[in-house]
C-alpha positions in Angstrom: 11.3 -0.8 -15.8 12.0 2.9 -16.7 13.5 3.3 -20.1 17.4 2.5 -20.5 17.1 1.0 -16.8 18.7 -2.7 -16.4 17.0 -5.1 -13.9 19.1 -4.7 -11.0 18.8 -0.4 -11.3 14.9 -1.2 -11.0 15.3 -3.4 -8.4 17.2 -0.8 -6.4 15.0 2.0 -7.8 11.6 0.1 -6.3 13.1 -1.0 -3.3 14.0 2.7 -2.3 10.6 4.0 -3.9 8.3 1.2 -1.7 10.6 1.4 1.3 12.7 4.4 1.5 16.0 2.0 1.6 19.1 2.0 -0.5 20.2 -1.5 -1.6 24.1 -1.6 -2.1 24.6 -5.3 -3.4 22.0 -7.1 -4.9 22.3 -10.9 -5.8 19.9 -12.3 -8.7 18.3 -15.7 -7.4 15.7 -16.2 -9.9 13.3 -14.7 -12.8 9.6 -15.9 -12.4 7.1 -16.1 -15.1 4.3 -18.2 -16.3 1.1 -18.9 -15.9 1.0 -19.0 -11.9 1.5 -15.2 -12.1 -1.6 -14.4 -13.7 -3.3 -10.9 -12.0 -6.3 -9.4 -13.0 -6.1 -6.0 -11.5 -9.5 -3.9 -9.6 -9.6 -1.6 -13.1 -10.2 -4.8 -14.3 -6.4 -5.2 -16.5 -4.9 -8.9 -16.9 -1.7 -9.4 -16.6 1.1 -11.9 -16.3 3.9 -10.8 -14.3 7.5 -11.1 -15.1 9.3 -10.9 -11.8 13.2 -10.8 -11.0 13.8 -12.0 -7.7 17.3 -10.6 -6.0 18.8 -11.4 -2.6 20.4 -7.7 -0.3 21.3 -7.6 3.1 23.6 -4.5 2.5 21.1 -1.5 2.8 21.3 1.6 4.4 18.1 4.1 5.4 15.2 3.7 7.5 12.1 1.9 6.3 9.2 4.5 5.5 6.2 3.6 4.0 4.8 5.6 1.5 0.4 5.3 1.3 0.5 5.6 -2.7 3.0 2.8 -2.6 2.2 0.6 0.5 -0.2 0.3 3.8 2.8 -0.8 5.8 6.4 -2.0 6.1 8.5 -3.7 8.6 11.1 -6.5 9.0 9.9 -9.6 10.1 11.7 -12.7 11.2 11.9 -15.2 8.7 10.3 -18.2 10.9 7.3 -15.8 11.6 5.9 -14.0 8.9 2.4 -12.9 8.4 -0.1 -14.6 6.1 1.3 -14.6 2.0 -0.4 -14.5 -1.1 0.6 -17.0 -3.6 2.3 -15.2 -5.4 4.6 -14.3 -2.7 4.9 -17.8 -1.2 5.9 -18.7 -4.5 8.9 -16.1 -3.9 9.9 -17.3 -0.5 9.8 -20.6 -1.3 12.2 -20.0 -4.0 14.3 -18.3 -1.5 14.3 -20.6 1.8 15.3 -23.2 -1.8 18.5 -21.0 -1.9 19.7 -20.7 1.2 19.4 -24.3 2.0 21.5 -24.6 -1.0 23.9 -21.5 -0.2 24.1 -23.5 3.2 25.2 -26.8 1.6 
């Protein structure tokens, strides 16, 4: 978070940064913390991640991937997604958890 920024304007703020897309409406699912979100950095920092999770499908831009922020970006279909880290699976689980309820 830059100073003075609230949660969602970071969100946003990222999300155009690492992609190069706009989010117009963002929907807060979830804040993750705790001991499953340990890092330890290659400069050798430790770290446990505090992580707001939101929901957007209302976006505008084209995804660019910047190499001092990512290796590469694309869209994938939900029911075939690469290989996660925990971390992330943690995150998807959490969401696939919501829309079953959002379905209900």
């Amino acid at each position: 978070m830059e100073p003075g920024e609230s949660l969602e304007e970071t969100a946003a703020r990222e999300a155009y940064e690492e992609t190069g897309l706009t989010l117009n409406c963002l929907t807060f699912l979830e804040l993750f913390s705790g001991p499953e979100l340990y890092l330890k950095l290659k400069n050798g920092d430790e770290l446990y991640s505090v992580t707001a999770m939101y929901f957007c499908n209302d976006y505008r831009g084209e995804l660019v991937s910047d190499p001092t922020e990512s290796h590469e970006i694309r869209f994938f279909d939900i029911h075939d997604l690469p290989s996660l880290n925990p971390t992330n699976t943690i995150y998807l689980s959490k969401y696939l958890e919501s829309e079953l309820l959002r379905k209900r």
